[in-house]
Every structure is written in structure tokens, then in C-alpha cells.
C-alpha positions in Angstrom: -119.8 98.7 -46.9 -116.2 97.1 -46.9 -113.7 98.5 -49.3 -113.6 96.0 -52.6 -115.3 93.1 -53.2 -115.8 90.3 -51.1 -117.0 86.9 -52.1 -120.2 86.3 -49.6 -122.7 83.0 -49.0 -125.8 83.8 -47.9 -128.0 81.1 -46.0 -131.5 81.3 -45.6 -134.5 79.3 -46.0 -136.4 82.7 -46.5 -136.4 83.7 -50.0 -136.9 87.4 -49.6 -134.2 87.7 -47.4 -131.6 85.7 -49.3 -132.9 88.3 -52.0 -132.8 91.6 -49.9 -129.4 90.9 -48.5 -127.9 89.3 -52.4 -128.8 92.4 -54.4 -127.9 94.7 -51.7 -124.6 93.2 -51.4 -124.3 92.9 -55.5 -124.9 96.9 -55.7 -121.9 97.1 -53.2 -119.7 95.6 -55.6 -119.5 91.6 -54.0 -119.9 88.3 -55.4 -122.8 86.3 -53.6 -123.8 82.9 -53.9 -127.0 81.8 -51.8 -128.1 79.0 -50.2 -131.3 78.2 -48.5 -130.3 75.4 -46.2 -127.2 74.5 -43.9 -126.3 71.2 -45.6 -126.5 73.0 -49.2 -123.9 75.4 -47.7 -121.5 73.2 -46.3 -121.0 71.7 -50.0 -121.2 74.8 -51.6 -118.5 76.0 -48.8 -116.3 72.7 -49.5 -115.9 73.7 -53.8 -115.3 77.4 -52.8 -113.6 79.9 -50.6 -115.7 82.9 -49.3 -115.1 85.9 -47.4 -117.9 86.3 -45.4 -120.7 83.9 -44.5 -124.5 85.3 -43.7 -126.9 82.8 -41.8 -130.2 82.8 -40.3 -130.1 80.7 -37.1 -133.8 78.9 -37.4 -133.9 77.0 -40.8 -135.0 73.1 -40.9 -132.7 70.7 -40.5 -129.2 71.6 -39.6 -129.2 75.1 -37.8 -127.3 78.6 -38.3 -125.5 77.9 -35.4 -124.5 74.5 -36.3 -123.4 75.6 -39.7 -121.0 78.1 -38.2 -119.4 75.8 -35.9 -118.8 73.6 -38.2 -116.4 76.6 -40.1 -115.1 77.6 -36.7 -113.8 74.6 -36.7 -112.0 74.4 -40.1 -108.7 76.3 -39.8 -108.9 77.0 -43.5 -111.9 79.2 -43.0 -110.2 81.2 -39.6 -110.1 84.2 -41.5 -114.5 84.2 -42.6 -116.2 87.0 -41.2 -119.2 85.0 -39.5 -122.9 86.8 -39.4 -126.0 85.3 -37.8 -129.5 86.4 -38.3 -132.5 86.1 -35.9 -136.0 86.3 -35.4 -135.7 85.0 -32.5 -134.7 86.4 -29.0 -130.5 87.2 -28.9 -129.0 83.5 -28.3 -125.8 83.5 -26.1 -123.5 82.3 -29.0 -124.3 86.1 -30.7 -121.7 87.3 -28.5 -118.8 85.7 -29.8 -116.5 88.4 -30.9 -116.0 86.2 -34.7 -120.2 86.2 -35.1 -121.8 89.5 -35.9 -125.5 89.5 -35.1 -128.7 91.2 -36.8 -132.1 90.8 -35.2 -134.6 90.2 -37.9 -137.0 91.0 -39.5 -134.4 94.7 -40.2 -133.9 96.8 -43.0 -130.6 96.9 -45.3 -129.5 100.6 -43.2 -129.2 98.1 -40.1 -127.2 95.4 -41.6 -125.3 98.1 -42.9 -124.0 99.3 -39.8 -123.6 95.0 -38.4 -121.3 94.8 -41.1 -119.2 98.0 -39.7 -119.3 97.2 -36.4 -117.9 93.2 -36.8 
């Protein structure tokens, strides 16, 4: 992974995933808080600064997607490293160069190298 520790929200309505990824990323060395819907995350996201953001795209209510934009648009959070997470087919936002994508379901090796290559 990165070099030190980052400070990482994870948002997913799926429990094992928000547990896969948070004790993953806590072996690494990182500080993760997790959420498992959009609206919970923008609060969480407006009390504290995080370095990275994780998302799965299909959750109810507000989307991954619409989450993101949302801190696209803040120029305070310019400098997040944006991931979005899929079971679904590629969507044509995944290739914005600020959004890493993973296609789910994937194991912790393939996040592994998303996180490299973004």
C-alpha cells in the first residue's frame, strides 16, 4: 500500500465489504472510519478530513456516484483520492482520472493494485 498512514472512509451498505476493506486497510497501518450509506458519509465527511474515500456505487438512497460529486465539488476535499466500487457493469464516470475503480465482488490482492494504479 501507500507509504504511512492515511485516514480513509469507507461507504458501503454491504457489511462484509466495509469489513474486508477496514481491517485490510487497518493491517496497512490507516485510520478507517465506515459508513454504510451516502447521507451518513457526507456528515461524517463534514466533522472530519480524510485522505481517501472508498464507495460502492449501488446503495439505497443517495448513490456512490452522487456522493462523490458532491466532494468534487468541495474545493476543501481537491486533494481526496476518490475510489468507486461496482457490481455492476463499468459506468462511464469510472474513467475520471480523480476516481479509481474496482469491479466487485474482488479480493483484497485486486484492490491492492487499484490503490497503486490511482
Amino acid at each position: 500500500m501507500s507509504p504511512g498512514s492515511e485516514k480513509i472512509l469507507i461507504v458501503d451498505d454491504e457489511e462484509i465489504n466495509r469489513i474486508l476493506l477496514q481491517k485490510n486497510l487497518e493491517k496497512q497501518g490507516h485510520t478507517v472510519e465506515v459508513c454504510r450509506d451516502a447521507f451518513s458519509a457526507l456528515k461524517k465527511l463534514r466533522e472530519e478530513a480524510f485522505q481517501v474515500i472508498i464507495t460502492d456505487i449501488n446503495m439505497p438512497g443517495m448513490k456512490g456516484h452522487e456522493l462523490l460529486a458532491h466532494v468534487m465539488r468541495d474545493p476543501a476535499m481537491s486533494a481526496v483520492r476518490l475510489f468507486l466500487l461496482s457490481a455492476s457493469e463499468t459506468p462511464e464516470f469510472a474513467n475520471d482520472s480523480r476516481i479509481g475503480f474496482l469491479p466487485k465482488p474482488f479480493i483484497y490482492a485486486d484492490f491492492v493494485v487499484a490503490w497503486h494504479s490511482h
